[in-house]
The first five atom37 places (N, CA, C, CB, O) and aatype in JSON, in Angstrom:
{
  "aatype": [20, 20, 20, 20, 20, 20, 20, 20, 20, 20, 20, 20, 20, 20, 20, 20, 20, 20, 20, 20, 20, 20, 20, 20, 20, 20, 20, 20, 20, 20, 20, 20, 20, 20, 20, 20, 20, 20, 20, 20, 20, 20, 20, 20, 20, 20, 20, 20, 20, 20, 20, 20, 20, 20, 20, 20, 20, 20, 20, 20, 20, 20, 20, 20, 20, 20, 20, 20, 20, 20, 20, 20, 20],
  "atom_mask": [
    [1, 1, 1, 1, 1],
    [1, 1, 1, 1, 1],
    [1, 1, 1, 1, 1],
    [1, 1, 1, 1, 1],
    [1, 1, 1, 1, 1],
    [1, 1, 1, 1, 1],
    [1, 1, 1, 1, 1],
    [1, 1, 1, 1, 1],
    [1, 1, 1, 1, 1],
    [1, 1, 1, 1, 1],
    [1, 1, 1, 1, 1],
    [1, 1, 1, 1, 1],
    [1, 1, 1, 1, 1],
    [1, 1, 1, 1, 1],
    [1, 1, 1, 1, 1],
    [1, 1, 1, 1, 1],
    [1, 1, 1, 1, 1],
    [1, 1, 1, 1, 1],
    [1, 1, 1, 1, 1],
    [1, 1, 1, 1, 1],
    [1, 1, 1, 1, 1],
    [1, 1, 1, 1, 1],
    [1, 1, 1, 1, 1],
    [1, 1, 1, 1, 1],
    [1, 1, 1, 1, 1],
    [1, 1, 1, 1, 1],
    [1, 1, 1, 1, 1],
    [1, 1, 1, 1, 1],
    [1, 1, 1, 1, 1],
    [1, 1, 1, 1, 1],
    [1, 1, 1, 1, 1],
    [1, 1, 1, 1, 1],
    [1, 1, 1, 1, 1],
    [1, 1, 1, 1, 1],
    [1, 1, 1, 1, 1],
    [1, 1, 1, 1, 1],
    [1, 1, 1, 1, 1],
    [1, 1, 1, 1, 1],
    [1, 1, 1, 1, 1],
    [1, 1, 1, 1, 1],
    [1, 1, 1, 1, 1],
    [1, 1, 1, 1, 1],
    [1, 1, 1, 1, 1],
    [1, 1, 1, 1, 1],
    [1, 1, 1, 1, 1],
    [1, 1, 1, 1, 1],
    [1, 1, 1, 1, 1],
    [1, 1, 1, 1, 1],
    [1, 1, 1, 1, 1],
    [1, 1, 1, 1, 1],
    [1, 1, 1, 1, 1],
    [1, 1, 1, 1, 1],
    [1, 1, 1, 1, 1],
    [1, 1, 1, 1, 1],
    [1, 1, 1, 1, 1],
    [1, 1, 1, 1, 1],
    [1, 1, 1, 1, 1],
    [1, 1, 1, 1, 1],
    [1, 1, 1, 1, 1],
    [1, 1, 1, 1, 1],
    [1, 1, 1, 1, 1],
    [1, 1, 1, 1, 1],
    [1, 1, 1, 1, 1],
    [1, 1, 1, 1, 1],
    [1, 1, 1, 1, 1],
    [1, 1, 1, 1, 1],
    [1, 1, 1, 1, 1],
    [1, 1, 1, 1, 1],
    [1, 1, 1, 1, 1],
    [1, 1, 1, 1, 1],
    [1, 1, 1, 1, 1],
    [1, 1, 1, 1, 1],
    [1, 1, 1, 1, 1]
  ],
  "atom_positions": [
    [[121.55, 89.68, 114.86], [120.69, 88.5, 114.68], [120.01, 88.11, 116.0], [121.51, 87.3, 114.12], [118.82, 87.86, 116.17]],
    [[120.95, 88.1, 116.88], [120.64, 87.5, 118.74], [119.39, 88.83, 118.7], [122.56, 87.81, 120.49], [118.24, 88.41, 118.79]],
    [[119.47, 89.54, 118.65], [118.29, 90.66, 118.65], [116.92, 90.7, 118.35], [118.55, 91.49, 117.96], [115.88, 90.87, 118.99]],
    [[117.33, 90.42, 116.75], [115.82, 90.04, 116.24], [114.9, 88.96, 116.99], [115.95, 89.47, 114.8], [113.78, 88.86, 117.49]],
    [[115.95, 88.26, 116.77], [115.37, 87.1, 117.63], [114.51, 87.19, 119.22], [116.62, 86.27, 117.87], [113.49, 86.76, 119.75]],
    [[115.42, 87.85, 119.46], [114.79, 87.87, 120.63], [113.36, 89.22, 120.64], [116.13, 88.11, 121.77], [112.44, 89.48, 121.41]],
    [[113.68, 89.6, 119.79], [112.43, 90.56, 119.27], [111.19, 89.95, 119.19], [112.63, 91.12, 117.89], [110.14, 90.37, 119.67]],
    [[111.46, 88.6, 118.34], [110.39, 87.99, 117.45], [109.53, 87.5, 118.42], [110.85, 86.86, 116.43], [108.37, 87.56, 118.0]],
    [[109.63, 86.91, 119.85], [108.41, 85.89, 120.38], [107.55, 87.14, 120.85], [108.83, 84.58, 121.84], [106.38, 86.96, 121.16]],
    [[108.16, 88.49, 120.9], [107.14, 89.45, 121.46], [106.23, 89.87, 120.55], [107.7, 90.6, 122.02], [105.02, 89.94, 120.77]],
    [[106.78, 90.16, 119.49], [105.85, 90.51, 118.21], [104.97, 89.75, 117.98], [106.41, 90.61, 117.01], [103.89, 90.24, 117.62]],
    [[105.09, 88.28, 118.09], [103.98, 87.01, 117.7], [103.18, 86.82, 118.79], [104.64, 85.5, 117.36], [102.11, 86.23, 118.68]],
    [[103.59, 87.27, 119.86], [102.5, 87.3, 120.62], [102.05, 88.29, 120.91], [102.54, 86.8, 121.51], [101.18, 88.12, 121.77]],
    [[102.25, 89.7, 120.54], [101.18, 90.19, 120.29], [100.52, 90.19, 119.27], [101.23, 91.01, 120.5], [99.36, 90.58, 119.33]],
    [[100.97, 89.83, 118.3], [99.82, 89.54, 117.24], [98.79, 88.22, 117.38], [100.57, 89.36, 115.87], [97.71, 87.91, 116.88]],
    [[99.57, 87.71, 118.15], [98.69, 86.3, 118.78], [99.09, 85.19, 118.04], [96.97, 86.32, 118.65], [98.32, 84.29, 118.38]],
    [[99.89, 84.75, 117.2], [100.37, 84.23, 115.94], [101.32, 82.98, 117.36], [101.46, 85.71, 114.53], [101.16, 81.77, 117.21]],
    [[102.18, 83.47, 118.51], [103.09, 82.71, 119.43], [102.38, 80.97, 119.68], [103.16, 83.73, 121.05], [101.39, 80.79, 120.38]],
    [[102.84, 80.27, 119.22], [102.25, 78.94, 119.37], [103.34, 78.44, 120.15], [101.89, 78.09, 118.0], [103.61, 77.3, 119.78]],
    [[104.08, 78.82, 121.07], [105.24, 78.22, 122.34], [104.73, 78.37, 123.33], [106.63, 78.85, 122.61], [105.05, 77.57, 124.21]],
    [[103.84, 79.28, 123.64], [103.07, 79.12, 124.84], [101.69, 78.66, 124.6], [103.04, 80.35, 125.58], [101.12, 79.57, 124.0]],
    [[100.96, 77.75, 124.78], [99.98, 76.98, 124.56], [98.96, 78.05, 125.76], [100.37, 75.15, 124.85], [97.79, 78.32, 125.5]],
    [[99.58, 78.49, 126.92], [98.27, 78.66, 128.1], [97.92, 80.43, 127.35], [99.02, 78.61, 130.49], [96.76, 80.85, 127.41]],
    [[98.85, 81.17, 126.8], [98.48, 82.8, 125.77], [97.31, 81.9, 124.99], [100.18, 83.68, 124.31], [96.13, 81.96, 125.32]],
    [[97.78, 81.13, 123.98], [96.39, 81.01, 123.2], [95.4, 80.17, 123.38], [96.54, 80.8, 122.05], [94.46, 79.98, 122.61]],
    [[95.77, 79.28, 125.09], [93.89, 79.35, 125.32], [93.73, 80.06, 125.97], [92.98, 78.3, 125.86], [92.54, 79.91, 126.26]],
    [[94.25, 81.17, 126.73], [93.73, 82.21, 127.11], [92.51, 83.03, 125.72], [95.13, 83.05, 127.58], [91.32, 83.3, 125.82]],
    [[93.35, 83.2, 124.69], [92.81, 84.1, 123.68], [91.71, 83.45, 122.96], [93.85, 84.53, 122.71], [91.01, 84.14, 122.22]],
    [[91.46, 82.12, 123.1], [90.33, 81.6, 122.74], [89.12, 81.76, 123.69], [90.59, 80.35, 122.49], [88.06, 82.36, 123.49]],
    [[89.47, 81.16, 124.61], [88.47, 81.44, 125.86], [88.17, 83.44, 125.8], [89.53, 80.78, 127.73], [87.0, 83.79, 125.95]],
    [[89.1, 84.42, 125.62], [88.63, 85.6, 125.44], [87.85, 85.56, 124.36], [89.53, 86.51, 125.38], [86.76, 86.04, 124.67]],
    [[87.87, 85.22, 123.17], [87.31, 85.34, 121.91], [85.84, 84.67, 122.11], [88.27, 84.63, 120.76], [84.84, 85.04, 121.5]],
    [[85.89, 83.53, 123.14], [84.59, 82.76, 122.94], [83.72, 83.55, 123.83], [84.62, 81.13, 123.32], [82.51, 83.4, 123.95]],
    [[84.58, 84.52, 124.53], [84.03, 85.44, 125.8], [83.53, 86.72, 124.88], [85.44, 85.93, 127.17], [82.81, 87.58, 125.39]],
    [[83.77, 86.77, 124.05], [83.75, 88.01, 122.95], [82.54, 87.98, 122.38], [84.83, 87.96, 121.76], [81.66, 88.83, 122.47]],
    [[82.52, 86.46, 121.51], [81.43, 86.0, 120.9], [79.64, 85.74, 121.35], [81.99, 84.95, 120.65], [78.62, 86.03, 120.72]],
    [[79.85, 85.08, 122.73], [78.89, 85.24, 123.63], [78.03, 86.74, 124.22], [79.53, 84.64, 124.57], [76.86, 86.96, 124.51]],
    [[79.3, 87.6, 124.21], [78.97, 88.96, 124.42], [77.95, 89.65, 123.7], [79.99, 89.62, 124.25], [77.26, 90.63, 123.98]],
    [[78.02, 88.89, 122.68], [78.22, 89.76, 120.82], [76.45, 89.0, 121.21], [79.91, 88.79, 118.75], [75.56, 89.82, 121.46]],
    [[76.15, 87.68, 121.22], [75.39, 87.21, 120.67], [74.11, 87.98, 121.45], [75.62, 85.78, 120.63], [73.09, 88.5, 120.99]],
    [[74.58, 87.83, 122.8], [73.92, 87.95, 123.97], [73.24, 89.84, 123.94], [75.21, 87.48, 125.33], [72.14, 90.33, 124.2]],
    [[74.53, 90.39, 123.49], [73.77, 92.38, 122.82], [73.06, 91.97, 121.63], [75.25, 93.98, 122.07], [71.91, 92.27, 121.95]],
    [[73.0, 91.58, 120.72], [72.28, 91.09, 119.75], [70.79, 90.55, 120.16], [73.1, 90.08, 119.18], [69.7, 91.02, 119.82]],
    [[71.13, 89.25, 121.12], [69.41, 88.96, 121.7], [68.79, 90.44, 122.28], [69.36, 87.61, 123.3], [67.76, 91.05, 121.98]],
    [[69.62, 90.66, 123.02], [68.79, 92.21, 123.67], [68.08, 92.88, 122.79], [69.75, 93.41, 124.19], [66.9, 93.23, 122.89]],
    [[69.05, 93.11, 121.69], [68.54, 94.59, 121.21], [67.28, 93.7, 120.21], [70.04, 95.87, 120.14], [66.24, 94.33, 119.99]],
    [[67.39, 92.5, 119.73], [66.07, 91.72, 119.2], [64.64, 91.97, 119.5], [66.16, 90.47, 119.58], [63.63, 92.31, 118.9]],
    [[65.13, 91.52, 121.11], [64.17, 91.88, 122.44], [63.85, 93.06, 122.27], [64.74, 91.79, 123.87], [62.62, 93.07, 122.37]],
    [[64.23, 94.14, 122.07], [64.3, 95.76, 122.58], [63.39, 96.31, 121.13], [66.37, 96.61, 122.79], [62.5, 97.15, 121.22]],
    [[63.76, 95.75, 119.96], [63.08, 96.22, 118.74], [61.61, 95.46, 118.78], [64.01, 95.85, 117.33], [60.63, 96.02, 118.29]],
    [[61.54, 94.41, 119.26], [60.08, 93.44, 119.2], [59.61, 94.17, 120.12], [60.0, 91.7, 119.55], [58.87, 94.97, 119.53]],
    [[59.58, 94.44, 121.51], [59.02, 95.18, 122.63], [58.18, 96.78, 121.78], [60.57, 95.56, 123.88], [57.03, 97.21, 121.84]],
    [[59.31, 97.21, 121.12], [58.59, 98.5, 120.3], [57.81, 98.67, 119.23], [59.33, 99.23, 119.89], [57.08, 99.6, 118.91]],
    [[58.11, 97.45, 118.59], [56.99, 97.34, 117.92], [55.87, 96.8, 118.04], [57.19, 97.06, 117.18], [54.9, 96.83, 117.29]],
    [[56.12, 96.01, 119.55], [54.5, 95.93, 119.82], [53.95, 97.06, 120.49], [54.08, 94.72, 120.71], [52.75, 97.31, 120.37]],
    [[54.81, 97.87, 121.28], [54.22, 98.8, 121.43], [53.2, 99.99, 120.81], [54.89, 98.98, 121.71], [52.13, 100.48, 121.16]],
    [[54.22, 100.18, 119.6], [54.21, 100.51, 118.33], [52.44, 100.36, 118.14], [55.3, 99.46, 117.38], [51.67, 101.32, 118.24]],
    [[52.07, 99.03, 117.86], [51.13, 98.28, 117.36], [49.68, 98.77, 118.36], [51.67, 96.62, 117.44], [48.67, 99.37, 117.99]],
    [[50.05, 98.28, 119.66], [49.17, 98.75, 120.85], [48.62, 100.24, 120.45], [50.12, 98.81, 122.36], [47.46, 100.63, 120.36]],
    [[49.82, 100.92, 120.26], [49.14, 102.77, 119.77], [48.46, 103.1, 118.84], [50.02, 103.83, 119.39], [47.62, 104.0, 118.83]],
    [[48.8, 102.29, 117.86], [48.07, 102.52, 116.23], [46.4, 101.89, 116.75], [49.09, 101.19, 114.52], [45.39, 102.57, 116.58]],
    [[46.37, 100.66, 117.31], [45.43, 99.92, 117.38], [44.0, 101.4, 118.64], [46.27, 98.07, 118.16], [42.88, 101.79, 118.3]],
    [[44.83, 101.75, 120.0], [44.45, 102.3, 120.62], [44.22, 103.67, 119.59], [45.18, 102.18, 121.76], [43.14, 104.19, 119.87]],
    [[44.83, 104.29, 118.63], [44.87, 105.64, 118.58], [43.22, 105.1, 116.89], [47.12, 106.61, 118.18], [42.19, 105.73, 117.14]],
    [[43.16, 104.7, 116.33], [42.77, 104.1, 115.1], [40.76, 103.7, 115.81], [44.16, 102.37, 114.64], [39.65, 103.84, 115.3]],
    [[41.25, 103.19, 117.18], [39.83, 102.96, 117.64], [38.91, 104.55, 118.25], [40.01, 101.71, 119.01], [37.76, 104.91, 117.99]],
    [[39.86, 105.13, 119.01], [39.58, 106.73, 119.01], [39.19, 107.29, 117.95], [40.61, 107.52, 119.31], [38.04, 107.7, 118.05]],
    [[39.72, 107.5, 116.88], [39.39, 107.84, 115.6], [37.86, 107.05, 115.1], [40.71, 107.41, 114.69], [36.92, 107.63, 114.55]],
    [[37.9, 106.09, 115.35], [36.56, 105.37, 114.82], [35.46, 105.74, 115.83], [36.7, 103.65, 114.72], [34.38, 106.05, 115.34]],
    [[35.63, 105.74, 117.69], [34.85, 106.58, 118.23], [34.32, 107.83, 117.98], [35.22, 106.66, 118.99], [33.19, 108.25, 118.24]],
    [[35.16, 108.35, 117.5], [34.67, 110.25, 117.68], [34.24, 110.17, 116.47], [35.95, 111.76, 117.93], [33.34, 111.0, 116.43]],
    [[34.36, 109.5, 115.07], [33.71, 109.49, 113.97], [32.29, 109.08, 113.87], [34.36, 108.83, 113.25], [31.5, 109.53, 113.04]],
    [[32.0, 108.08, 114.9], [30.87, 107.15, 114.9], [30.18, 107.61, 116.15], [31.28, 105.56, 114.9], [29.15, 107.06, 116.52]]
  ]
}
């Protein structure tokens, strides 16, 4: 029994579940909110990174479409 027990606060904190140490789970919040920010912040990028190409995108069609209308005309 003395065993398990003493098994158990390791298991709950690694599962993160340990509510006896208060400074583990604001550590794991502050990681998580560190997580989340991460998340949001690759997300704006790659927003950024797809709008950038499709204006690019746009610039070529527009440039390649007026060539075409030159050499026709």
């Amino acid at each position: 029994m003395l065993e398990i027990r003493d098994k158990l606060p390791s298991f709950l904190s690694k599962a993160g579940l340990d509510t006896s140490i208060p400074t583990e789970v604001n550590k794991n919040k502050k990681r998580r909110k560190i997580r989340i920010i991460i998340i949001i912040i690759i997300i704006i990028i790659i927003i950024i990174i797809i709008i950038i190409i499709i204006i690019i995108i746009m610039i070529l069609m527009v440039t390649v479409v007026t060539i075409i209308i030159r050499y026709y005309y």
